[in-house]
BALOBA-1460 file (C-alpha; in Angstrom, 3 decimals):
// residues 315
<rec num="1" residu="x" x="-1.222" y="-2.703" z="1.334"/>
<rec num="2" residu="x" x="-0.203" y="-0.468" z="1.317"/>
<rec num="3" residu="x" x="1.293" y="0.474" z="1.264"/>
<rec num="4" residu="x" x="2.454" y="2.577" z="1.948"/>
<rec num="5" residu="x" x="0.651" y="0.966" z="3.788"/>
<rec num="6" residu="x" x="-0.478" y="0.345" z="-0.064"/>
<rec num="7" residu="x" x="0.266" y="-2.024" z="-2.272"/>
<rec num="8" residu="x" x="3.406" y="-1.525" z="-5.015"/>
<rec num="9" residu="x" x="2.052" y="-0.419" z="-8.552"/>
<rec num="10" residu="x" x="1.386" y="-3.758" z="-10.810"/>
<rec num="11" residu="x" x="2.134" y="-4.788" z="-13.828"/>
<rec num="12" residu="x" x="-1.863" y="-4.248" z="-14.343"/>
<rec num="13" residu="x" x="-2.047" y="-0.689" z="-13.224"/>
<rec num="14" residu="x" x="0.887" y="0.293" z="-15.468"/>
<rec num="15" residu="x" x="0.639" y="-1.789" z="-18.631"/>
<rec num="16" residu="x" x="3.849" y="-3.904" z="-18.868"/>
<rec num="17" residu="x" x="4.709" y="-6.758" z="-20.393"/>
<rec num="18" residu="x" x="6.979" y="-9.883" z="-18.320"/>
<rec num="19" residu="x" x="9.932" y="-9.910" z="-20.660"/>
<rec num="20" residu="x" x="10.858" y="-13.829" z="-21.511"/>
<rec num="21" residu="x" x="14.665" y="-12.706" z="-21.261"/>
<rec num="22" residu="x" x="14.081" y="-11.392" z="-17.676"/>
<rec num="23" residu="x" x="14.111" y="-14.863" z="-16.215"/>
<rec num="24" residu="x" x="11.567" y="-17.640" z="-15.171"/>
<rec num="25" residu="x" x="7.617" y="-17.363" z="-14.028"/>
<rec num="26" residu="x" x="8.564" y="-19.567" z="-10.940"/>
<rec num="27" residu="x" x="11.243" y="-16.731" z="-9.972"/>
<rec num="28" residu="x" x="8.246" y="-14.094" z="-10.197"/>
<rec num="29" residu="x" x="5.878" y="-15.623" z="-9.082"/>
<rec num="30" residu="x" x="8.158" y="-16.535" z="-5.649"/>
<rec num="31" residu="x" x="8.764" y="-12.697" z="-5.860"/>
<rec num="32" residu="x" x="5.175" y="-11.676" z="-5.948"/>
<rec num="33" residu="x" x="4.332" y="-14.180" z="-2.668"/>
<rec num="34" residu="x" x="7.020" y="-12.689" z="-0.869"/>
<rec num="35" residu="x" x="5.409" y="-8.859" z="-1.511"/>
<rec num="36" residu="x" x="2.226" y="-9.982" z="-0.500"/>
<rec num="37" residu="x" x="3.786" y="-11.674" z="2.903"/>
<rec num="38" residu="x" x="5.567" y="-7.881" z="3.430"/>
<rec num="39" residu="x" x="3.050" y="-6.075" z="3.024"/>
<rec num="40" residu="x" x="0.631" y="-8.062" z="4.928"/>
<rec num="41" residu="x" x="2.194" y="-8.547" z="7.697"/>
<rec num="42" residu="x" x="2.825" y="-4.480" z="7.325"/>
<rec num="43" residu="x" x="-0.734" y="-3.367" z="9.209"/>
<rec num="44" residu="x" x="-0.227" y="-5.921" z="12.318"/>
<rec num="45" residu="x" x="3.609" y="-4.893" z="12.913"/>
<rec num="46" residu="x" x="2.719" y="-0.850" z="12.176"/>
<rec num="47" residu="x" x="0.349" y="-1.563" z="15.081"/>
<rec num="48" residu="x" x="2.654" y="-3.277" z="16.941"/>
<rec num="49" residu="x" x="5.193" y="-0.509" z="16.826"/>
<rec num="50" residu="x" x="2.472" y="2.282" z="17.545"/>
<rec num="51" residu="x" x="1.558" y="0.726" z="20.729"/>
<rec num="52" residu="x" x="0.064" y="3.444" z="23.034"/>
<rec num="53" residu="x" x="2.120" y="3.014" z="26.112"/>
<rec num="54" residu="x" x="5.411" y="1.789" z="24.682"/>
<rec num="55" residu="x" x="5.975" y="2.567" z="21.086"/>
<rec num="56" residu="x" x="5.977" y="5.235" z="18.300"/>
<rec num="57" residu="x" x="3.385" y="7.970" z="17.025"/>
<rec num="58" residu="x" x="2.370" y="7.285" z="13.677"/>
<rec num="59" residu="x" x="4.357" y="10.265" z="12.256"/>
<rec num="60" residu="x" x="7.239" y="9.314" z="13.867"/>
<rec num="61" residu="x" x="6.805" y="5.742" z="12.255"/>
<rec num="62" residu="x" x="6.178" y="7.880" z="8.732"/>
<rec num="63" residu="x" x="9.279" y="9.568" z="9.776"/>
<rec num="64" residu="x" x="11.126" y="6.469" z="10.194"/>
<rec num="65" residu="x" x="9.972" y="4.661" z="6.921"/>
<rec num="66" residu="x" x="10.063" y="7.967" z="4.587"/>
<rec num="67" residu="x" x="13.483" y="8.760" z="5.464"/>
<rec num="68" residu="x" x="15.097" y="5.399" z="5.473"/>
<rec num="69" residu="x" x="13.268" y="4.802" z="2.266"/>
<rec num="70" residu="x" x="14.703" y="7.615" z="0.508"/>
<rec num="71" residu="x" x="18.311" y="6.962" z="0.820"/>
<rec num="72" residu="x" x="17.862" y="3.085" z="0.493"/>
<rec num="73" residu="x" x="15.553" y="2.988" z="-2.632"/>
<rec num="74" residu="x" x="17.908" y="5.238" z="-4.250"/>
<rec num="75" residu="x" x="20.767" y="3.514" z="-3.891"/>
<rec num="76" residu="x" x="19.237" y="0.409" z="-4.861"/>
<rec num="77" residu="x" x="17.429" y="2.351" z="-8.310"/>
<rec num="78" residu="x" x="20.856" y="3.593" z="-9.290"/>
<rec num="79" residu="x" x="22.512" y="0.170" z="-8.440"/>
<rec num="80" residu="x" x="20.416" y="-1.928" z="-10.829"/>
<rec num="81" residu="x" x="19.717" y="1.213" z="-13.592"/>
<rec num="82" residu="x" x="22.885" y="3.622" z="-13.081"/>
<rec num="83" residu="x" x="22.175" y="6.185" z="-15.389"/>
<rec num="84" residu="x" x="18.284" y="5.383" z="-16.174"/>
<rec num="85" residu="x" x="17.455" y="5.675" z="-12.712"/>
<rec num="86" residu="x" x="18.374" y="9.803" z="-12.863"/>
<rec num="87" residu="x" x="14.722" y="11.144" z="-14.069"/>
<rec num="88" residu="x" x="14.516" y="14.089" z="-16.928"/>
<rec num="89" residu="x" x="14.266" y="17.714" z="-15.747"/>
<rec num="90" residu="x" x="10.738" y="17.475" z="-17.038"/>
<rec num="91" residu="x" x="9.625" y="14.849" z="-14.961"/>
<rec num="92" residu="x" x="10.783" y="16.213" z="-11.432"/>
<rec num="93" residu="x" x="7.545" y="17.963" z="-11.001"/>
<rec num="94" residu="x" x="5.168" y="15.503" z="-11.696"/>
<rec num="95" residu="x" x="6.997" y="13.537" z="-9.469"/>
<rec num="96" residu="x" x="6.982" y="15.960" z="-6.795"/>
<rec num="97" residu="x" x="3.669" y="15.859" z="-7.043"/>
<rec num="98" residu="x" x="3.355" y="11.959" z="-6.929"/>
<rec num="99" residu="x" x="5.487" y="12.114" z="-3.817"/>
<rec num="100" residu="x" x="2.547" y="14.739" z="-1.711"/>
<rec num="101" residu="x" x="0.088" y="11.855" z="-3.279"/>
<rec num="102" residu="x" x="1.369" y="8.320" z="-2.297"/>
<rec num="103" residu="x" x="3.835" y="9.050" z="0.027"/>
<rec num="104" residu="x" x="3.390" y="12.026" z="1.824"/>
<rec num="105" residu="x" x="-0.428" y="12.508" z="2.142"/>
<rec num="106" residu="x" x="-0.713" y="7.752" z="1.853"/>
<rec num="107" residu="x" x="0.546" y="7.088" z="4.566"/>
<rec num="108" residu="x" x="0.187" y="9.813" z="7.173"/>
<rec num="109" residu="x" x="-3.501" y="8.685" z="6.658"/>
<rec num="110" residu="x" x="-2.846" y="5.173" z="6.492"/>
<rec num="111" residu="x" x="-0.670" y="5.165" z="9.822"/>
<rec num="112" residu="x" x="-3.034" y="7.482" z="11.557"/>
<rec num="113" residu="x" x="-6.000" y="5.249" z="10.095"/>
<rec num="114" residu="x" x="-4.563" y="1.938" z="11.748"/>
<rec num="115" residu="x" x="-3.448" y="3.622" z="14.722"/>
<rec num="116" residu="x" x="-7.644" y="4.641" z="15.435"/>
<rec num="117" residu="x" x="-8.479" y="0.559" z="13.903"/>
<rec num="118" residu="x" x="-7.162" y="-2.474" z="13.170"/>
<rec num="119" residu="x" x="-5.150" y="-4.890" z="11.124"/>
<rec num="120" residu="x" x="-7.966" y="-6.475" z="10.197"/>
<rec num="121" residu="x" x="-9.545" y="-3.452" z="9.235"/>
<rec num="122" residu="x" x="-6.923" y="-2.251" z="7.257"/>
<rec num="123" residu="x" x="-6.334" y="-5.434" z="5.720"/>
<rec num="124" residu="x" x="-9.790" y="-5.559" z="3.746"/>
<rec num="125" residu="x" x="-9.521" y="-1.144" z="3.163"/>
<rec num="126" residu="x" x="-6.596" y="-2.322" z="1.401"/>
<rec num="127" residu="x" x="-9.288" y="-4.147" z="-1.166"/>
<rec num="128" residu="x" x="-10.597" y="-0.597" z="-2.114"/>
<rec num="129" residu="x" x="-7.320" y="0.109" z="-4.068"/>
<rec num="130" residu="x" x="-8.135" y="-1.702" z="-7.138"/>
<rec num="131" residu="x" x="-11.721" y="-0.753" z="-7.131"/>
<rec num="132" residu="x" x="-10.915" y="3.115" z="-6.639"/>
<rec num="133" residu="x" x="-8.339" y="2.627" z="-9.364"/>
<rec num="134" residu="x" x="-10.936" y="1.208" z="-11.553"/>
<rec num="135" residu="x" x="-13.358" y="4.411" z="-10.526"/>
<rec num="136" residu="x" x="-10.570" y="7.091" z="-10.919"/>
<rec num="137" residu="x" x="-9.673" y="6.091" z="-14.595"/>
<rec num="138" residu="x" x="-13.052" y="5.514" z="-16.175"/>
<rec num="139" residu="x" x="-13.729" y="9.025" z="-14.058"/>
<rec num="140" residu="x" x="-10.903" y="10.329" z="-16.248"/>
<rec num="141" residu="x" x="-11.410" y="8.335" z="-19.401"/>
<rec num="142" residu="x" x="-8.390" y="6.392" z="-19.069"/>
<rec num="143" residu="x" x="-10.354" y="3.420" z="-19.518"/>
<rec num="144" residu="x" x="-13.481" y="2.269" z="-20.967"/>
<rec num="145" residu="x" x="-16.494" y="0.997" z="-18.636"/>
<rec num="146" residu="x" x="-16.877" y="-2.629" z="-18.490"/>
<rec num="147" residu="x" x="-20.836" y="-3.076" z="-16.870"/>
<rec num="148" residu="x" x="-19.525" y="-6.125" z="-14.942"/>
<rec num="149" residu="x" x="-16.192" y="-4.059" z="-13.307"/>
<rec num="150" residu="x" x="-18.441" y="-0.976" z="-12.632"/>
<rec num="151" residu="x" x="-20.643" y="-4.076" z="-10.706"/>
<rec num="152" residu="x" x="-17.899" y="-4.997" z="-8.969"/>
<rec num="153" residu="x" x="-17.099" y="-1.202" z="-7.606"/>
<rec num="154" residu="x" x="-20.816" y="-1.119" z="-6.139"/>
<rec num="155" residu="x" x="-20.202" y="-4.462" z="-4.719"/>
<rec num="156" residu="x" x="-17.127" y="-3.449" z="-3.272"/>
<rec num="157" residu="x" x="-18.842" y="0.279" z="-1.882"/>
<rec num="158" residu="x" x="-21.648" y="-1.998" z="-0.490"/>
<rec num="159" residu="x" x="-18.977" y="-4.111" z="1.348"/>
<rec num="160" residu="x" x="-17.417" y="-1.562" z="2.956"/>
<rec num="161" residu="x" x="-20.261" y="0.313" z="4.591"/>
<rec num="162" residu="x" x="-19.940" y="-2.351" z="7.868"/>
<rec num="163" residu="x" x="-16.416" y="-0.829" z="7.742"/>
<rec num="164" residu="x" x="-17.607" y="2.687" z="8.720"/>
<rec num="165" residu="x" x="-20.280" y="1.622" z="11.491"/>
<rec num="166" residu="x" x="-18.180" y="-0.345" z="13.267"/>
<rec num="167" residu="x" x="-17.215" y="0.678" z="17.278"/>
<rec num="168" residu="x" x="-14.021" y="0.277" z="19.281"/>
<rec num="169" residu="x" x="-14.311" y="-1.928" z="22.030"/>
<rec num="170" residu="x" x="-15.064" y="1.149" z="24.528"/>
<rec num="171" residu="x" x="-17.626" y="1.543" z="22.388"/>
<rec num="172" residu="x" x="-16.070" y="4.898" z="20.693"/>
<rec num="173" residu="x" x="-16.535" y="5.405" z="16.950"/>
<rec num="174" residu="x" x="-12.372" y="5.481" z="16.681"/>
<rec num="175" residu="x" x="-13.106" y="2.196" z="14.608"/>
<rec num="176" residu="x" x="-14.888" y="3.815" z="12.082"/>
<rec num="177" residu="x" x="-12.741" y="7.295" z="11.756"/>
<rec num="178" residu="x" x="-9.873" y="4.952" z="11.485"/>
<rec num="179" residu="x" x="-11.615" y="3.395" z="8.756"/>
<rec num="180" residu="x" x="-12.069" y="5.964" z="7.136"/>
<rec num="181" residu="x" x="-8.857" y="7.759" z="6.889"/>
<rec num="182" residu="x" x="-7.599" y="4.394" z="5.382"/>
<rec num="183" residu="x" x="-10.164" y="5.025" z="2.793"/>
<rec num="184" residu="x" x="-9.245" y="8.285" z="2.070"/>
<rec num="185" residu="x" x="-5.094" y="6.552" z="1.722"/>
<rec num="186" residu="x" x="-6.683" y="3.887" z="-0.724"/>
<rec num="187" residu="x" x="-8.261" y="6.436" z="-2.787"/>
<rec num="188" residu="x" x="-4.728" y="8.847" z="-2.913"/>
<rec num="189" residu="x" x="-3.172" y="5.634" z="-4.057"/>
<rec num="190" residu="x" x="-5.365" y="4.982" z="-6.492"/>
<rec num="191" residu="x" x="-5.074" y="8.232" z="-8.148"/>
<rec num="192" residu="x" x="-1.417" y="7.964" z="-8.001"/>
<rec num="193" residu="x" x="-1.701" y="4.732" z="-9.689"/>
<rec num="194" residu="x" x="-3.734" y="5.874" z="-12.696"/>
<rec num="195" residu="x" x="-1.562" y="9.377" z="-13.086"/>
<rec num="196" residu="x" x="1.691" y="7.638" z="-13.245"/>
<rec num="197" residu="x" x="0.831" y="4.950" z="-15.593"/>
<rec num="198" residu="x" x="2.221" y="7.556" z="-18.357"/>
<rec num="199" residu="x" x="5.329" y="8.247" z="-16.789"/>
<rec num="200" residu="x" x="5.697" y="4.536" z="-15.873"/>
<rec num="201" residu="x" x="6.049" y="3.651" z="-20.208"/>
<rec num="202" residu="x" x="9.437" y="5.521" z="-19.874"/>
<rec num="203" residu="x" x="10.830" y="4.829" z="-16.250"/>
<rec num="204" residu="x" x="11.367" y="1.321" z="-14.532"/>
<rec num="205" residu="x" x="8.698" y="1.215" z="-11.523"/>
<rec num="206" residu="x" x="11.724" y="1.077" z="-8.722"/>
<rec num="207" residu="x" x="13.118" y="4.288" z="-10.222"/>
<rec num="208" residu="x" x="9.785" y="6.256" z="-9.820"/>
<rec num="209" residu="x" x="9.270" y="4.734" z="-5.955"/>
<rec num="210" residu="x" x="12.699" y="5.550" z="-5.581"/>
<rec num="211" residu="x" x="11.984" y="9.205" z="-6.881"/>
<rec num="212" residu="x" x="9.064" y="9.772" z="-4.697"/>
<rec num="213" residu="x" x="10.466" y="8.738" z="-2.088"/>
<rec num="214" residu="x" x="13.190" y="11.562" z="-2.140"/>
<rec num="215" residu="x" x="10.909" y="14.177" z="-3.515"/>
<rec num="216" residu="x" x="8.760" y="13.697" z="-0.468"/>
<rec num="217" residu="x" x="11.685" y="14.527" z="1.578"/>
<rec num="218" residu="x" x="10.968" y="18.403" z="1.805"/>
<rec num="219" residu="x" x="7.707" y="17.218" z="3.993"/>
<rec num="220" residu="x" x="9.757" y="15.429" z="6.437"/>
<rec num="221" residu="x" x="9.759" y="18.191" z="9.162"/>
<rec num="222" residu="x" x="5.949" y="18.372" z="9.388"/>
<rec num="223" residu="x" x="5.982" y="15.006" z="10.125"/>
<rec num="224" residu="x" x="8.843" y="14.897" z="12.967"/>
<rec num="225" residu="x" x="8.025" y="18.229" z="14.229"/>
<rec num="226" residu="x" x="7.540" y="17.563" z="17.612"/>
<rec num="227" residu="x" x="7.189" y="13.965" z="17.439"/>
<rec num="228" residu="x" x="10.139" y="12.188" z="20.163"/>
<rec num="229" residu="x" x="11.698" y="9.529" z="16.645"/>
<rec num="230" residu="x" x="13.583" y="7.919" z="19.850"/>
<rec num="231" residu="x" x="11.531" y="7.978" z="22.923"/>
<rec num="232" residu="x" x="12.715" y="6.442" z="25.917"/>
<rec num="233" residu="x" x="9.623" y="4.433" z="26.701"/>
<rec num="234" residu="x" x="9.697" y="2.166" z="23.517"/>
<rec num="235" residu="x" x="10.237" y="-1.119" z="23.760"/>
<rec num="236" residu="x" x="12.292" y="-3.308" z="22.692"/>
<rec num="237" residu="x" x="9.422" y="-5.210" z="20.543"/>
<rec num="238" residu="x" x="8.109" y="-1.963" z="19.267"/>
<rec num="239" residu="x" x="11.750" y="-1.025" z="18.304"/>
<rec num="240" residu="x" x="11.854" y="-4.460" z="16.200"/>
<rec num="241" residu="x" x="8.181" y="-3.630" z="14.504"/>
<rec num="242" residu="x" x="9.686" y="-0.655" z="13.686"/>
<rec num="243" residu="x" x="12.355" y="-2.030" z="11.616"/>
<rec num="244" residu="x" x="9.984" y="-4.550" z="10.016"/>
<rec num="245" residu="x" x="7.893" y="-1.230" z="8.676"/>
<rec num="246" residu="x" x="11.189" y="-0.014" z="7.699"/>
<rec num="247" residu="x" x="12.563" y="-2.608" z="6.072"/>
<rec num="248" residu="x" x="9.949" y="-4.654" z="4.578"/>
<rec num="249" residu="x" x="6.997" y="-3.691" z="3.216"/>
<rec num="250" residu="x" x="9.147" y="-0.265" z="2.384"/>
<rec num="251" residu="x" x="12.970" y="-1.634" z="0.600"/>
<rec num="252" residu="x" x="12.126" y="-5.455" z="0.139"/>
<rec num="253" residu="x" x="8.972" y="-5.284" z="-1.000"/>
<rec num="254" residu="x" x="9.515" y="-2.689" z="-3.651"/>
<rec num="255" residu="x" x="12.439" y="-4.267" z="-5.044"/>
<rec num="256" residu="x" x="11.139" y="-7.757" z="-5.083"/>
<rec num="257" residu="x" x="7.979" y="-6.123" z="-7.009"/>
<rec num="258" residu="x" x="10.072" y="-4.939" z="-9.667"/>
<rec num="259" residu="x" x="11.692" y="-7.837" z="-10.143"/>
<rec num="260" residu="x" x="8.706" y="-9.977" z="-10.514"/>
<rec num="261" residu="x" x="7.136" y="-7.379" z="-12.852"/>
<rec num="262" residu="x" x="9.605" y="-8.509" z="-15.413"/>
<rec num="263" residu="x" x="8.492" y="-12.433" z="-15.057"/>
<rec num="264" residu="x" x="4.850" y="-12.913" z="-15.029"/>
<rec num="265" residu="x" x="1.526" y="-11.568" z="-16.534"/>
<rec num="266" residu="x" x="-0.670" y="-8.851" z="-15.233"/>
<rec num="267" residu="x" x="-4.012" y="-11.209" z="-14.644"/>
<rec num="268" residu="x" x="-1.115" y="-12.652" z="-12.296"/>
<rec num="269" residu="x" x="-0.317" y="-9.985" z="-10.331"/>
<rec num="270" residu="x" x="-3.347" y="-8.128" z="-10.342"/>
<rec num="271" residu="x" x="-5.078" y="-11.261" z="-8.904"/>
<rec num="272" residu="x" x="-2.090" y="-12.058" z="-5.836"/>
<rec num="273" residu="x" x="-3.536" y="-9.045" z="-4.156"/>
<rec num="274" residu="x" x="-6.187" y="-11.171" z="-2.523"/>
<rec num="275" residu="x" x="-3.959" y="-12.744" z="-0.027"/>
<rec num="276" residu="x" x="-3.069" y="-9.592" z="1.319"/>
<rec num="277" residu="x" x="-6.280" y="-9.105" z="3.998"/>
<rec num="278" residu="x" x="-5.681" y="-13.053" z="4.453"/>
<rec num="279" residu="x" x="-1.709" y="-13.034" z="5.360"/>
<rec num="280" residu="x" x="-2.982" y="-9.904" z="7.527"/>
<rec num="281" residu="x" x="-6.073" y="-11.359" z="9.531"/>
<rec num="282" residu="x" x="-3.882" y="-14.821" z="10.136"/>
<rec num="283" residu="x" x="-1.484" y="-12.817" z="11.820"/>
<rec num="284" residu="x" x="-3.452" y="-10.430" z="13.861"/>
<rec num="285" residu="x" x="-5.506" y="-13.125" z="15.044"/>
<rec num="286" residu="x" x="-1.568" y="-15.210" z="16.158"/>
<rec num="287" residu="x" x="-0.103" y="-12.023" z="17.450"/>
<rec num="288" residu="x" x="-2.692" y="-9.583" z="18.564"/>
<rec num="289" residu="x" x="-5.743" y="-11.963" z="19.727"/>
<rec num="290" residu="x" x="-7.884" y="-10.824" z="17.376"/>
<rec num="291" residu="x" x="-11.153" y="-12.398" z="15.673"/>
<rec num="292" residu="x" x="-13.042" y="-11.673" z="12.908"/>
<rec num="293" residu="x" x="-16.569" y="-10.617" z="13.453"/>
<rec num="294" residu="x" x="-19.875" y="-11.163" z="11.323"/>
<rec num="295" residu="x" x="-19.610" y="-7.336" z="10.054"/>
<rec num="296" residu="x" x="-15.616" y="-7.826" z="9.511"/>
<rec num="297" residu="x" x="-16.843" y="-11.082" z="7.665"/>
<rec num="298" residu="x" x="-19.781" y="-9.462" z="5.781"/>
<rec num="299" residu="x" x="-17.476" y="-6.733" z="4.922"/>
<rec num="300" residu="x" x="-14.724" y="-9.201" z="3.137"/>
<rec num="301" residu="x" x="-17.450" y="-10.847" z="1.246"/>
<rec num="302" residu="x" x="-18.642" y="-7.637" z="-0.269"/>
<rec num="303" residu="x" x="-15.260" y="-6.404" z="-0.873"/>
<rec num="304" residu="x" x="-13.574" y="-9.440" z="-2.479"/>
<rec num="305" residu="x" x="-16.550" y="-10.504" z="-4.793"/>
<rec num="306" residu="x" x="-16.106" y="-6.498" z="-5.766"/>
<rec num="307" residu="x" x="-12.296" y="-6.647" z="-5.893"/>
<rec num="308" residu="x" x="-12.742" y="-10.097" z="-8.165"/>
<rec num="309" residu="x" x="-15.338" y="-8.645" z="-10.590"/>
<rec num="310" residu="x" x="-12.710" y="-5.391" z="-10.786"/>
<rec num="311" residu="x" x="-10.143" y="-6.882" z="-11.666"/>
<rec num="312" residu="x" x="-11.475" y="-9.415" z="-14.275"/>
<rec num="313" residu="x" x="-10.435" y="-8.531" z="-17.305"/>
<rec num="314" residu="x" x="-12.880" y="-8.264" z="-20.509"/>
<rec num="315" residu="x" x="-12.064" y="-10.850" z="-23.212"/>
């Protein structure tokens, strides 16, 4: 979720079509499982590597995954497009500006969100994507309102509110501040999702990850200004969570995305986000001990009957 911690833009959000020629469904549709496994597993192993007394702050983990995801997505975009994966002059700003939006601004909140929460937490915020992208393009007439999907965004509203009234176990309201900053990365995402659906009819989705990736580059030093990216106390597990941030849910997950974008239909993909907050509350429960509670459970009932009714499509 991501992404970012956010998800990777669907073939829903952006409007195209599997291409027959591309390959088989069975290909994409092993493609699209293996996203969902990378990104998550992305909010327990981000907490894993932030770990208080032995691991990274989460701007040096932005750090980390922002600059390693630069060079790597670009070398991969210009690998599979060559000379498609260079942008026009016209479309570096816009992209600049996507870059502040789901990189830059994503997942400084996102990381700082999870860092204040938990997996678990961030698993079902994660659920808000779809139902703020829904919002943010009827909000800017991009699509038409559906009664039964604007249903589904109440729902989903409703089902978060346990989210933000929930207390840490020293009974501090970090819970709910983390919360909410992972709201606030759901709903950048979601804007960057509707605004680059135009510029996503001309330019393969890996090439404008790629892009943003690079243009949010400039930014890097206010995120590793005075943040140790190699500190002496991290361990060797939180050195290894690292790299699964880095790697994974960042390079991997992107590529295998576009891939699978080419092989199977949008209901598809718009639908295999629902085994993100699964993949991620089996896992924190194995490797962090935790359990999910009657609001956490109340909370995923709200969201994914919201999530489901969002991203039905009208006949």
């Amino acid at each position: 979720m991501p992404a970012a911690a956010s998800p990777p833009t669907t073939a829903a959000s952006v409007g195209q079509a599997p291409s027959p020629a591309a390959g088989g469904v069975g290909a994409g549709l092993c493609a699209l499982a293996a996203v969902q496994l990378c990104f998550g597993l992305f909010p327990v192993f981000g907490r894993l590597a932030m770990d208080a007394e032995a691991g990274f702050t989460p701007f040096a983990v932005a750090t980390w995954r922002i600059g390693v995801g630069a060079v790597c997505l670009l070398a991969l975009a210009l690998a599979v497009y060559g000379r498609r994966a260079v942008p026009r002059r016209a479309d570096l700003l816009p992209l600049a500006g996507f870059a502040l939006l789901g990189i830059v601004l994503n997942q400084g909140l996102f990381l700082v969100g999870l860092e204040r929460s938990t997996p678990m937490n961030a698993g079902l915020v994660i659920c808000l994507i779809p139902v703020f992208a829904y919002a943010v393009a009827v909000a800017a007439r991009k699509e038409r309102f559906v009664p039964a999907r604007g249903v589904g965004v109440c729902v989903a509203l409703v089902g978060a509110v346990p989210l933000f009234l929930q207390r840490g176990a020293d009974l501090s309201s970090d819970h709910a501040l983390g919360n909410g900053l992972m709201a606030l990365n759901a709903l950048c995402y979601a804007v960057y999702l509707v605004w680059t659906k135009p510029l996503l009819t001309r330019m393969p989705a890996l090439v404008l990850v790629a892009w943003i990736y690079v243009l949010s580059l400039p930014w890097l030093p206010l995120f590793a200004a005075s943040q140790d990216l190699a500190p002496e106390t991290a361990s060797r597990g939180a050195w290894w969570s690292l790299a699964y941030v880095v790697v994974f849910p960042t390079i991997v997950a992107y590529a295998l995305n576009s891939f699978a974008l080419a092989r199977v239909q949008a209901s598809t993909t718009a639908f295999f986000i629902f085994a993100q907050p699964i993949i991620t509350a089996v896992a924190a429960h194995l490797l962090l001990g935790e359990r999910l509670t009657p609001a956490l459970g109340l909370a995923a009932l709200g969201l994914f009957s919201g999530m489901a009714l969002v991203a039905r499509r009208p006949r």
